[in-house]
PQR file of N, CA, C, O and H, with PARSE charges and radii, in Angstrom:
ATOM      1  N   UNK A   1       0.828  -1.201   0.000 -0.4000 1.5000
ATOM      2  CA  UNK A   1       0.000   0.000   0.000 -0.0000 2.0000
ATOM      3  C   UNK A   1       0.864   1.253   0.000  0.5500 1.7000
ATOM      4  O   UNK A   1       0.624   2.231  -0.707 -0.5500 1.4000
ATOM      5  N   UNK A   2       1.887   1.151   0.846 -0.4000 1.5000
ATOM      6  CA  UNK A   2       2.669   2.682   0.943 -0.0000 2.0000
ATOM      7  C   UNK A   2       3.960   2.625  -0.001  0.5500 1.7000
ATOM      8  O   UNK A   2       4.588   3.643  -0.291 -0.5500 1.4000
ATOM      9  H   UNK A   2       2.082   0.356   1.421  0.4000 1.0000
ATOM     10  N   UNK A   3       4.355   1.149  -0.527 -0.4000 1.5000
ATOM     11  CA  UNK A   3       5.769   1.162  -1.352 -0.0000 2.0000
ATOM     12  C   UNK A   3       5.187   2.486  -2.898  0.5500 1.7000
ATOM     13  O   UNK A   3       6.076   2.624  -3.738 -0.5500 1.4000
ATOM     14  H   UNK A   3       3.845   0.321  -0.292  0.4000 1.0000
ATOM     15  N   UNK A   4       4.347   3.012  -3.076 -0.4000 1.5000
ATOM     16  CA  UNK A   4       4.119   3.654  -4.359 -0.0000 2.0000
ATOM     17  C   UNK A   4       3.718   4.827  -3.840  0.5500 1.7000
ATOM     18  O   UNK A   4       3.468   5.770  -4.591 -0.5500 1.4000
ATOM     19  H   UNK A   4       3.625   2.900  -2.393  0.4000 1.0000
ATOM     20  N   UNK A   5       3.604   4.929  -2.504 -0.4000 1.5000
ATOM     21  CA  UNK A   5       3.125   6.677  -1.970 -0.0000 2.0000
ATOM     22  C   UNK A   5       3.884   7.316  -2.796  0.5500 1.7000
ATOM     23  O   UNK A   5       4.706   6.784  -3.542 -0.5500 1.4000
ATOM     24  H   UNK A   5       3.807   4.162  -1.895  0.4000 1.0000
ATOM     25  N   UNK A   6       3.616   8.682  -2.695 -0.4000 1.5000
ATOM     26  CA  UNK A   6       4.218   9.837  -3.157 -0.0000 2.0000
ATOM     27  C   UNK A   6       3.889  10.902  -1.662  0.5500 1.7000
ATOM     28  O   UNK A   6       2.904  11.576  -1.359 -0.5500 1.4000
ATOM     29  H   UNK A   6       2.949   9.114  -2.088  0.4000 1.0000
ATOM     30  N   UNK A   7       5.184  10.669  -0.978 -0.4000 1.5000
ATOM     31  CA  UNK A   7       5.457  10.825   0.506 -0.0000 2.0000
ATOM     32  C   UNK A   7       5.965  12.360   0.582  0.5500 1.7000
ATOM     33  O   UNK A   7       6.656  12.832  -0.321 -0.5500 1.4000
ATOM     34  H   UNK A   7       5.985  10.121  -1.223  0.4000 1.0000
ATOM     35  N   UNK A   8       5.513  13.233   1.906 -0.4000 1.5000
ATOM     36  CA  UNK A   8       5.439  14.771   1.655 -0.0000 2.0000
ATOM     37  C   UNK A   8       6.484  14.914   3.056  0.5500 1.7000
ATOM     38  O   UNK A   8       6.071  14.249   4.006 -0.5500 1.4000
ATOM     39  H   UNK A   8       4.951  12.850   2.639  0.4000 1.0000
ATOM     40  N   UNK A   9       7.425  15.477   3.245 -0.4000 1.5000
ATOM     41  CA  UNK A   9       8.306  15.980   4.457 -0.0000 2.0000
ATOM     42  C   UNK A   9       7.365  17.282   5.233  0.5500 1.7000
ATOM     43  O   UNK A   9       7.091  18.377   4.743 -0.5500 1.4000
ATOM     44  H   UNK A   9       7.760  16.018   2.474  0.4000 1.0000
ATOM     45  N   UNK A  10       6.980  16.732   6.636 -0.4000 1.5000
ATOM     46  CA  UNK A  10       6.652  17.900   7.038 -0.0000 2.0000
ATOM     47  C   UNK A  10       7.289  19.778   6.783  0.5500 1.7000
ATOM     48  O   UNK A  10       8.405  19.957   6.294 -0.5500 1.4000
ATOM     49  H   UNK A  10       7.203  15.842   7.035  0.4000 1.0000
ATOM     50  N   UNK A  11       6.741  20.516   7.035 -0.4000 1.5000
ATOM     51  CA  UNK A  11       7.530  21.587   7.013 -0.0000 2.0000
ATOM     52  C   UNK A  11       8.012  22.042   8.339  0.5500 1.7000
ATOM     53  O   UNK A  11       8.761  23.019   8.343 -0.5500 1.4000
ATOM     54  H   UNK A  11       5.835  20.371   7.432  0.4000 1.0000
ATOM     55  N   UNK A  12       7.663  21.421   9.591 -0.4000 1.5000
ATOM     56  CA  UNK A  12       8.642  21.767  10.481 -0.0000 2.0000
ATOM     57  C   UNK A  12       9.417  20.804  10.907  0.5500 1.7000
ATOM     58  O   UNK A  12       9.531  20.489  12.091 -0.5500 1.4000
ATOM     59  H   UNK A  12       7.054  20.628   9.588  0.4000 1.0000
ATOM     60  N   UNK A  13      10.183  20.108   9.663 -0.4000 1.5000
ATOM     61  CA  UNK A  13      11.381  19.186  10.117 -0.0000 2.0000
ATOM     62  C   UNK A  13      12.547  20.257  11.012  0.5500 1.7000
ATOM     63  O   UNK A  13      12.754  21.469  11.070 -0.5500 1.4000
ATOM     64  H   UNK A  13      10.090  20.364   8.700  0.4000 1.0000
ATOM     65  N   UNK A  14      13.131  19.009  11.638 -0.4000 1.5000
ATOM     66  CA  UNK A  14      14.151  19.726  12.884 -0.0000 2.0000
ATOM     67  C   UNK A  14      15.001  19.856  12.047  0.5500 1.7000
ATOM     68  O   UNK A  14      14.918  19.241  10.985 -0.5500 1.4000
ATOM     69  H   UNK A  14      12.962  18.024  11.591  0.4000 1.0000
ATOM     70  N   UNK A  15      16.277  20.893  12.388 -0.4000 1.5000
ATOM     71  CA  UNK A  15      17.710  21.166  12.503 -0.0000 2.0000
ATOM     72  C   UNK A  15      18.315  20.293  11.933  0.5500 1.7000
ATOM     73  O   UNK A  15      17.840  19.166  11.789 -0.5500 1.4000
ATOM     74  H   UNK A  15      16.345  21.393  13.251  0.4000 1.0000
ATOM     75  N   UNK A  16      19.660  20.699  11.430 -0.4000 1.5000
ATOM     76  CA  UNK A  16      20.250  20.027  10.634 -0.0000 2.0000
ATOM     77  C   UNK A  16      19.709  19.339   9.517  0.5500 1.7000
ATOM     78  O   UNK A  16      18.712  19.813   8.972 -0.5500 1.4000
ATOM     79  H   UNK A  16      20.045  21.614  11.547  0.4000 1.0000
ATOM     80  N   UNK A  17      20.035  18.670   9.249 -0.4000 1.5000
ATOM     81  CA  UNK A  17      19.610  17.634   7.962 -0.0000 2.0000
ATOM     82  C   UNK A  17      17.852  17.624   7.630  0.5500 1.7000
ATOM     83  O   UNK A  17      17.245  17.328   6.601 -0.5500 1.4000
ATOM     84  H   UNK A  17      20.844  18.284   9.692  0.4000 1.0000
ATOM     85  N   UNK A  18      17.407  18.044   8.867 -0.4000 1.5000
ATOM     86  CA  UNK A  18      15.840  18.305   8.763 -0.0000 2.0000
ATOM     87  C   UNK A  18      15.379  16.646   8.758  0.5500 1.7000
ATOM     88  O   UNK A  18      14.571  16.299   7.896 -0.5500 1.4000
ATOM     89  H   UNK A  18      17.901  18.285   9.703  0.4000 1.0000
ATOM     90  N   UNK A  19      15.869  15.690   9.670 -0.4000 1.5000
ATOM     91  CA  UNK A  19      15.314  14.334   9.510 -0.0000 2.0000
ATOM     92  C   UNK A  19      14.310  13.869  11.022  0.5500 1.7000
ATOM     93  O   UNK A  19      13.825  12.742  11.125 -0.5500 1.4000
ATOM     94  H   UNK A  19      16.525  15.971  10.371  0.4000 1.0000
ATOM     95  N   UNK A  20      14.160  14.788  11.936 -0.4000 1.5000
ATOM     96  CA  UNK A  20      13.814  14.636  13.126 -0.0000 2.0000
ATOM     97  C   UNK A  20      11.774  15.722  12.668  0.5500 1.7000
ATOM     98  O   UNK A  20      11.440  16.840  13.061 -0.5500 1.4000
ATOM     99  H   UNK A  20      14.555  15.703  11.853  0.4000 1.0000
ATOM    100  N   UNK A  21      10.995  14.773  11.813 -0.4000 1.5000
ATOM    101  CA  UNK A  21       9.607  15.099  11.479 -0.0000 2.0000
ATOM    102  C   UNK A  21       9.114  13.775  11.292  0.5500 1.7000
ATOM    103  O   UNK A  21       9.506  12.698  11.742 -0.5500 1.4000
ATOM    104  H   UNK A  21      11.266  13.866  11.493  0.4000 1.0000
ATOM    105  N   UNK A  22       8.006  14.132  10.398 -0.4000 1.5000
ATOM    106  CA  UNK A  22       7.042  12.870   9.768 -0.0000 2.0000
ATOM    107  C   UNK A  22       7.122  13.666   8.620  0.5500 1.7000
ATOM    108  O   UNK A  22       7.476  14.811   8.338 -0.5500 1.4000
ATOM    109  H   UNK A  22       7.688  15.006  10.032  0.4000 1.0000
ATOM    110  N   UNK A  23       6.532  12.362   7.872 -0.4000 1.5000
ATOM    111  CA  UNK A  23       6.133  12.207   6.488 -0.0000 2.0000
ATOM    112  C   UNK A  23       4.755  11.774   6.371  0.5500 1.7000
ATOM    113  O   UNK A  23       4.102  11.049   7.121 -0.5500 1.4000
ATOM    114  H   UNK A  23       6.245  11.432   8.101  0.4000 1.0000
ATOM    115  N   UNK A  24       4.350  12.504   5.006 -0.4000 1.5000
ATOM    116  CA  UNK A  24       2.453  11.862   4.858 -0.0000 2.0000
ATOM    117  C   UNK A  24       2.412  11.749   3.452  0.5500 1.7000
ATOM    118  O   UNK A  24       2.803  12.437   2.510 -0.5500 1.4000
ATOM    119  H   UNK A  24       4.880  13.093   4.396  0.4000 1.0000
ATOM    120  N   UNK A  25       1.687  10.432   3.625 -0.4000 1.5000
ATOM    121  CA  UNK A  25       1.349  10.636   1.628 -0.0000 2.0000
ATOM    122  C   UNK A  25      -0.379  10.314   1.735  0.5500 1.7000
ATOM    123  O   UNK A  25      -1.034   9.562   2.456 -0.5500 1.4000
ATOM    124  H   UNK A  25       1.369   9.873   4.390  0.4000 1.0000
ATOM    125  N   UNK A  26      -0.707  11.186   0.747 -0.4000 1.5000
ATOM    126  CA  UNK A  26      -2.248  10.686   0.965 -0.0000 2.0000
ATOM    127  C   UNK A  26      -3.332  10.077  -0.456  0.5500 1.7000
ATOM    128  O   UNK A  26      -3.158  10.375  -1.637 -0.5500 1.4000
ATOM    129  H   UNK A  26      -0.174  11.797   0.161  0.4000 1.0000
ATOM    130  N   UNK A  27      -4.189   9.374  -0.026 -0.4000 1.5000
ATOM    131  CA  UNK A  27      -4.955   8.638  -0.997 -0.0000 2.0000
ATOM    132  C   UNK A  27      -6.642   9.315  -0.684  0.5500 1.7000
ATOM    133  O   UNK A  27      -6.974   9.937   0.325 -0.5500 1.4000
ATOM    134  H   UNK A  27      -4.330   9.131   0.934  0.4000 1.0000
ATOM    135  N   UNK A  28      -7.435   9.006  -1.751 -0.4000 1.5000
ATOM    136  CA  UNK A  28      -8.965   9.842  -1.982 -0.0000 2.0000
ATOM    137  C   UNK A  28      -9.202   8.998  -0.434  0.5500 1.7000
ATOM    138  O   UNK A  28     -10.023   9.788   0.033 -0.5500 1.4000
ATOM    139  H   UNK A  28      -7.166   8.501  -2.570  0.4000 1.0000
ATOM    140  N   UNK A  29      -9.077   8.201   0.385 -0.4000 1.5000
ATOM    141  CA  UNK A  29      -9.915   7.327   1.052 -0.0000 2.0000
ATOM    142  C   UNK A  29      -9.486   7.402   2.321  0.5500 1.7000
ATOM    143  O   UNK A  29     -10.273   7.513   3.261 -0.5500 1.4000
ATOM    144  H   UNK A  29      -8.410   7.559   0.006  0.4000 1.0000
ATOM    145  N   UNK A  30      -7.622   7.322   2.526 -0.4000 1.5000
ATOM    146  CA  UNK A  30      -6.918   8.009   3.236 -0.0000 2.0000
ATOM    147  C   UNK A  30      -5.467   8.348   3.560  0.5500 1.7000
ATOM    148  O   UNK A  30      -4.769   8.520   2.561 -0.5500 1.4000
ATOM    149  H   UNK A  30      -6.982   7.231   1.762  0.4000 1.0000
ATOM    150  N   UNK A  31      -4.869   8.481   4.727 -0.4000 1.5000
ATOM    151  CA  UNK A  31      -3.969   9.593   4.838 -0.0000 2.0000
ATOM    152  C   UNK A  31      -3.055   8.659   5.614  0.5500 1.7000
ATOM    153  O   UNK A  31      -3.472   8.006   6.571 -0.5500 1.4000
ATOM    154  H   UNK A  31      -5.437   8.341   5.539  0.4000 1.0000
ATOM    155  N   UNK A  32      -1.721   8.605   5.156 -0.4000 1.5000
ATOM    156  CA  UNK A  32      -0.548   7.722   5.508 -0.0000 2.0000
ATOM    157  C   UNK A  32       0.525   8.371   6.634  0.5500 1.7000
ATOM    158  O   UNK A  32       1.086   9.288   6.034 -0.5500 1.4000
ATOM    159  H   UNK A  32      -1.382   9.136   4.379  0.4000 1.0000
ATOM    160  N   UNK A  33       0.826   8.326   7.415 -0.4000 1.5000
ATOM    161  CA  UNK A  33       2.146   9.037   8.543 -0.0000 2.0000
ATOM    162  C   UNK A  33       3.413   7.552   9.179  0.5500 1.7000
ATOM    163  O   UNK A  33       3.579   6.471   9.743 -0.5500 1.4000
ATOM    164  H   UNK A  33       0.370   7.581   7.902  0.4000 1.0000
ATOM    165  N   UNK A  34       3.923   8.643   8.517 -0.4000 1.5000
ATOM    166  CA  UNK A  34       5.651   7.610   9.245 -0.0000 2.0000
ATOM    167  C   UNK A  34       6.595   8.504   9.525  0.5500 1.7000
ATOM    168  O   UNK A  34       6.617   9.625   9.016 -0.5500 1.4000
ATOM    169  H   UNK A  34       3.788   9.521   8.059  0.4000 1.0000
ATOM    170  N   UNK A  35       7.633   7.979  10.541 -0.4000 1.5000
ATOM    171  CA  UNK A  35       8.560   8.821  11.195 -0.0000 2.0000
ATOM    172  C   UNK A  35       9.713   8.791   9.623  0.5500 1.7000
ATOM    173  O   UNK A  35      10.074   7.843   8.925 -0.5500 1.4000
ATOM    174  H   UNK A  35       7.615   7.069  10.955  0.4000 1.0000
ATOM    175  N   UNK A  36       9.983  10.131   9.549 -0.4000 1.5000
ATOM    176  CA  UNK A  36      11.143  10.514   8.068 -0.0000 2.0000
ATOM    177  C   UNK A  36      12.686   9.388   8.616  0.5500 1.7000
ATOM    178  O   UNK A  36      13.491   9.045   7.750 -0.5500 1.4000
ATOM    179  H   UNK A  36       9.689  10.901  10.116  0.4000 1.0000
ATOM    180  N   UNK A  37      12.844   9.030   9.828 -0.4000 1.5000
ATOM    181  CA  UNK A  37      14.134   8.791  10.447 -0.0000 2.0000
ATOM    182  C   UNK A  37      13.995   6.855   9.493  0.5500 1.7000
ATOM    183  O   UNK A  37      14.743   6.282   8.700 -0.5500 1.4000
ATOM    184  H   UNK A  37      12.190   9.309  10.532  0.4000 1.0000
ATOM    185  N   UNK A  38      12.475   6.407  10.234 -0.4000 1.5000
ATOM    186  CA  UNK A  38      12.384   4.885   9.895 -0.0000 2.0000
ATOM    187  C   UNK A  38      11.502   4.812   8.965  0.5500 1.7000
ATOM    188  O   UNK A  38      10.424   4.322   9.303 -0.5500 1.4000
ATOM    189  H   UNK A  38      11.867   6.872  10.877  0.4000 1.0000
ATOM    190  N   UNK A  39      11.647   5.229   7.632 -0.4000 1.5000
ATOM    191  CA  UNK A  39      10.935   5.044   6.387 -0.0000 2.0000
ATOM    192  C   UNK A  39      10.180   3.914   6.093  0.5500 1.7000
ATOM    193  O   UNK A  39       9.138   3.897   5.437 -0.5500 1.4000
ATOM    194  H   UNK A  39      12.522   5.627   7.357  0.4000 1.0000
ATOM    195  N   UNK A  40      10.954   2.629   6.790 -0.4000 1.5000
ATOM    196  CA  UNK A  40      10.728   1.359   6.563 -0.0000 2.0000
ATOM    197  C   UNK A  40       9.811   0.359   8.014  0.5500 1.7000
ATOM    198  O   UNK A  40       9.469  -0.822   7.969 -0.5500 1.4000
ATOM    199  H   UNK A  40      11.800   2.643   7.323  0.4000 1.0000
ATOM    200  N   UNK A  41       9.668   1.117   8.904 -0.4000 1.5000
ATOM    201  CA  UNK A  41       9.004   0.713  10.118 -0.0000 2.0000
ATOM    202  C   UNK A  41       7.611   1.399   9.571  0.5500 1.7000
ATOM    203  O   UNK A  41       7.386   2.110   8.591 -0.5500 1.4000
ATOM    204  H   UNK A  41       9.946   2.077   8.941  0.4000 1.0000
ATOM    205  N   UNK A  42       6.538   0.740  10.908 -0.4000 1.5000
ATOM    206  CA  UNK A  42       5.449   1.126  10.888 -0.0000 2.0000
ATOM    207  C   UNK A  42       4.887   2.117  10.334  0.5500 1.7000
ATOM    208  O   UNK A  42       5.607   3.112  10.425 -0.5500 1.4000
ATOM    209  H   UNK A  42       6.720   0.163  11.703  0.4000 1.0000
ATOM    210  N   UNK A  43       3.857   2.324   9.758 -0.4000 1.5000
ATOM    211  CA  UNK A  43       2.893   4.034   9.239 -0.0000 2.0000
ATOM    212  C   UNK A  43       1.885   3.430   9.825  0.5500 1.7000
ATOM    213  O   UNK A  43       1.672   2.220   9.735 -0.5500 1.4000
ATOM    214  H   UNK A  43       3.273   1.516   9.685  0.4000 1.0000
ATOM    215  N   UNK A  44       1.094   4.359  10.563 -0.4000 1.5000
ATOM    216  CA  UNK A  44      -0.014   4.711  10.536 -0.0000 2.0000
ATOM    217  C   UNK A  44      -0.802   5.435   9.577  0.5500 1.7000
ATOM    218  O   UNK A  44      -0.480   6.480   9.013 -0.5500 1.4000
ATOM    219  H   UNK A  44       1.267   5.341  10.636  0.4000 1.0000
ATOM    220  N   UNK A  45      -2.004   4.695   9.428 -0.4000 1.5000
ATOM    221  CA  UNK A  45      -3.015   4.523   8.205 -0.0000 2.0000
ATOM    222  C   UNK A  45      -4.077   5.013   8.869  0.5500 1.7000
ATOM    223  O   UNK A  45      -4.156   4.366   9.913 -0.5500 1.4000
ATOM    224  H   UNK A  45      -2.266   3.845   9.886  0.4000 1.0000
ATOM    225  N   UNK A  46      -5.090   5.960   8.806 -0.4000 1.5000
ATOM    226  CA  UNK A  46      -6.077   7.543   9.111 -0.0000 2.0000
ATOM    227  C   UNK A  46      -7.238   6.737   7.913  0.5500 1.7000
ATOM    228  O   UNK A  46      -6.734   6.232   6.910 -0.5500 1.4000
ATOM    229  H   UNK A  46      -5.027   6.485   7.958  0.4000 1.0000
ATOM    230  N   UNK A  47      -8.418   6.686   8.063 -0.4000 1.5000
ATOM    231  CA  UNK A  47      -9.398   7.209   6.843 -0.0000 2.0000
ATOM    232  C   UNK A  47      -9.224   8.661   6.520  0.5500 1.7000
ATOM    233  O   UNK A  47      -9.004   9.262   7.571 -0.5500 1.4000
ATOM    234  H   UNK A  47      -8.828   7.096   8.878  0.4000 1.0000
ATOM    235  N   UNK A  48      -9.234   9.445   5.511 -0.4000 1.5000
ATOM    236  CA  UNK A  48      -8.943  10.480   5.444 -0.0000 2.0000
ATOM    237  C   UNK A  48     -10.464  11.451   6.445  0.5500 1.7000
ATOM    238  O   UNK A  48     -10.121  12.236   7.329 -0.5500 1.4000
ATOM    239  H   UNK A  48      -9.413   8.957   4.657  0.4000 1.0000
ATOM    240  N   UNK A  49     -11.106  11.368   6.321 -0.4000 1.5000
ATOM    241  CA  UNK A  49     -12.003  12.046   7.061 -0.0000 2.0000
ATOM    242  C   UNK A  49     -11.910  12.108   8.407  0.5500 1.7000
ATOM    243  O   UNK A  49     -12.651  12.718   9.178 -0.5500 1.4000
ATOM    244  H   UNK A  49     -11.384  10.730   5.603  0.4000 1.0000
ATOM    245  N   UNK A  50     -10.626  11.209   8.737 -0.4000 1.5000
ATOM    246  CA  UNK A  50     -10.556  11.142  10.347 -0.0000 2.0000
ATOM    247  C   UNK A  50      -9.429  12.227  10.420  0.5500 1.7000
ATOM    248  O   UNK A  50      -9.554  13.201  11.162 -0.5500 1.4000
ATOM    249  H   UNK A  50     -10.025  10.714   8.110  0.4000 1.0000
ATOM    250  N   UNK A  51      -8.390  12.046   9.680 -0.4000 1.5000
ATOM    251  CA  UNK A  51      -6.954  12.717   9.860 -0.0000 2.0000
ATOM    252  C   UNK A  51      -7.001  14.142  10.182  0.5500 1.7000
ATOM    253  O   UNK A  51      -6.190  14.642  10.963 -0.5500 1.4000
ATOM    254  H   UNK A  51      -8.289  11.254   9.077  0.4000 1.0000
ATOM    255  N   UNK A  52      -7.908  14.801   9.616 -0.4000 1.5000
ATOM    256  CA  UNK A  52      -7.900  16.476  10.314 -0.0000 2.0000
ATOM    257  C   UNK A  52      -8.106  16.101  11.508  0.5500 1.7000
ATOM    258  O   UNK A  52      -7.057  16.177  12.148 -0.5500 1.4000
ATOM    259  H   UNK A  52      -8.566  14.395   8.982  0.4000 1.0000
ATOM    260  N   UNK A  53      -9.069  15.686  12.190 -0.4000 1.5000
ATOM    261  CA  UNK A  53      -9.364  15.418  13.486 -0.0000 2.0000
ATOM    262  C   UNK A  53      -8.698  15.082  14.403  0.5500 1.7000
ATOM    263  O   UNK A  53      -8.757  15.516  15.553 -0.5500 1.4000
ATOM    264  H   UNK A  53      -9.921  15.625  11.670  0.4000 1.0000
ATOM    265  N   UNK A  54      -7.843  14.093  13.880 -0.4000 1.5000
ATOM    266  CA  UNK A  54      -6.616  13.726  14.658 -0.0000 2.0000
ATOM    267  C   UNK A  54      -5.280  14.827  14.938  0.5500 1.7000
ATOM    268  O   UNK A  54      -4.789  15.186  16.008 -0.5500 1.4000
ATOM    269  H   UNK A  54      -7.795  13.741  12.945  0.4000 1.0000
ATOM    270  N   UNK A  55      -4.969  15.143  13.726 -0.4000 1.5000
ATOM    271  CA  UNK A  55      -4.105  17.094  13.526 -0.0000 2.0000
ATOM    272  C   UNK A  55      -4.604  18.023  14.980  0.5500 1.7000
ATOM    273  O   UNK A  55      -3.862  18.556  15.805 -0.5500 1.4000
ATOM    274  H   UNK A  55      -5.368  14.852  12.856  0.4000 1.0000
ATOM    275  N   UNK A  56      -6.074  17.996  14.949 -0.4000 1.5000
ATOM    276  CA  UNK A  56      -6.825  19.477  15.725 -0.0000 2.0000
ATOM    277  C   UNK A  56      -6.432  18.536  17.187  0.5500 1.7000
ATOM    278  O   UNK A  56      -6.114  19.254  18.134 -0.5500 1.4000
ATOM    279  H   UNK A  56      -6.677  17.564  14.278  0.4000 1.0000
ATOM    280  N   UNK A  57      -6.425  17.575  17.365 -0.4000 1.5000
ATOM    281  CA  UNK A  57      -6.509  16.753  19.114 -0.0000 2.0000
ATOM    282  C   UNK A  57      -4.971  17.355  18.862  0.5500 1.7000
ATOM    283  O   UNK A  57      -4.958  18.450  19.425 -0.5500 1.4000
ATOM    284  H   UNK A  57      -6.684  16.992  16.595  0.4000 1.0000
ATOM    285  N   UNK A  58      -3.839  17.133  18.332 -0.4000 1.5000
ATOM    286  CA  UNK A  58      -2.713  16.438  18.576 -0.0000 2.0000
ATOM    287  C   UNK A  58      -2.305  18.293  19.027  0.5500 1.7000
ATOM    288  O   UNK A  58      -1.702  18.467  20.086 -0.5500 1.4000
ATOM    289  H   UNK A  58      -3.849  16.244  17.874  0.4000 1.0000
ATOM    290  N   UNK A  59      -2.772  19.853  17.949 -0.4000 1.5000
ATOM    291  CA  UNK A  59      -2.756  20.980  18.679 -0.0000 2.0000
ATOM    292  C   UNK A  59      -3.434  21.223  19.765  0.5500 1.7000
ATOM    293  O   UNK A  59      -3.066  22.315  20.198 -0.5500 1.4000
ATOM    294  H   UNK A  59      -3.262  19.711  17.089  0.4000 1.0000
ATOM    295  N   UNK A  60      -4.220  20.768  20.410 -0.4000 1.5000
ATOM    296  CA  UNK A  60      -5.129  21.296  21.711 -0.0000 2.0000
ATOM    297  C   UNK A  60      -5.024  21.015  22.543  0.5500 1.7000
ATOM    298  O   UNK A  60      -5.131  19.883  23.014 -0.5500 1.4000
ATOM    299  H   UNK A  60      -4.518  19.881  20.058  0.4000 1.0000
ATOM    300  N   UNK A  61      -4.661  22.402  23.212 -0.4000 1.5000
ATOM    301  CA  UNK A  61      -4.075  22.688  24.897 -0.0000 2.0000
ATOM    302  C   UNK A  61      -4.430  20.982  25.601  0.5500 1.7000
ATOM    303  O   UNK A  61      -5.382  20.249  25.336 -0.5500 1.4000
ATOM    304  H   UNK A  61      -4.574  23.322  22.829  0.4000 1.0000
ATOM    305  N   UNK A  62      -3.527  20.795  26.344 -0.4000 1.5000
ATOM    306  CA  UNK A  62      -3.790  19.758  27.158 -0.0000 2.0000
ATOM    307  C   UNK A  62      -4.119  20.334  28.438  0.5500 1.7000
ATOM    308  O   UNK A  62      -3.691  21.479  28.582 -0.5500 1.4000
ATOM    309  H   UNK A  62      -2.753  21.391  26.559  0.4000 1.0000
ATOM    310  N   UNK A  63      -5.033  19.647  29.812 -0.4000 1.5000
ATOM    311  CA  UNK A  63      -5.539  19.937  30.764 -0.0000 2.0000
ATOM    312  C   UNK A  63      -4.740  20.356  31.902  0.5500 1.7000
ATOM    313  O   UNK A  63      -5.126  19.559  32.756 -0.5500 1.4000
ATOM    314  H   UNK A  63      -5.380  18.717  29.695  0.4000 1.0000
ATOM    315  N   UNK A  64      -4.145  20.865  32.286 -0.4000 1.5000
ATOM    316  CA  UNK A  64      -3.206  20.914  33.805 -0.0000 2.0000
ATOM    317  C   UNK A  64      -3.370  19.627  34.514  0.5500 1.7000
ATOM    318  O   UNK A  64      -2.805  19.440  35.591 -0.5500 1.4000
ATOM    319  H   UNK A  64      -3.832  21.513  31.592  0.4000 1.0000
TER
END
């Protein structure tokens, strides 16, 4: 499923070499994430209608 992505580098990769982000490639159905460091380990696989949703939790204030 992901060997043919067409895989996107976040834009706030870290320092230096810029290899300390994620990567996403996405399909009409849904939305692919893997760490840029282990290309070849796990992705997490989103229906795309979920993946904004998941984005808006991952910015919002956490509780004290």
């Amino acid at each position: 499923m992901t060997t043919h992505a067409q895989w996107k580098k976040s834009s706030y990769s870290g320092g230096g070499e810029g290899n300390d982000c994620v990567e996403i490639a996405s399909w009409p159905d849904r939305t692919a994430v893997r760490d840029s460091k282990a290309p070849a380990r796990a992705t997490l696989t989103f229906p795309t209608s979920a993946f904004t949703p998941f984005i808006e939790a991952l910015k919002a204030p956490t509780a004290p």
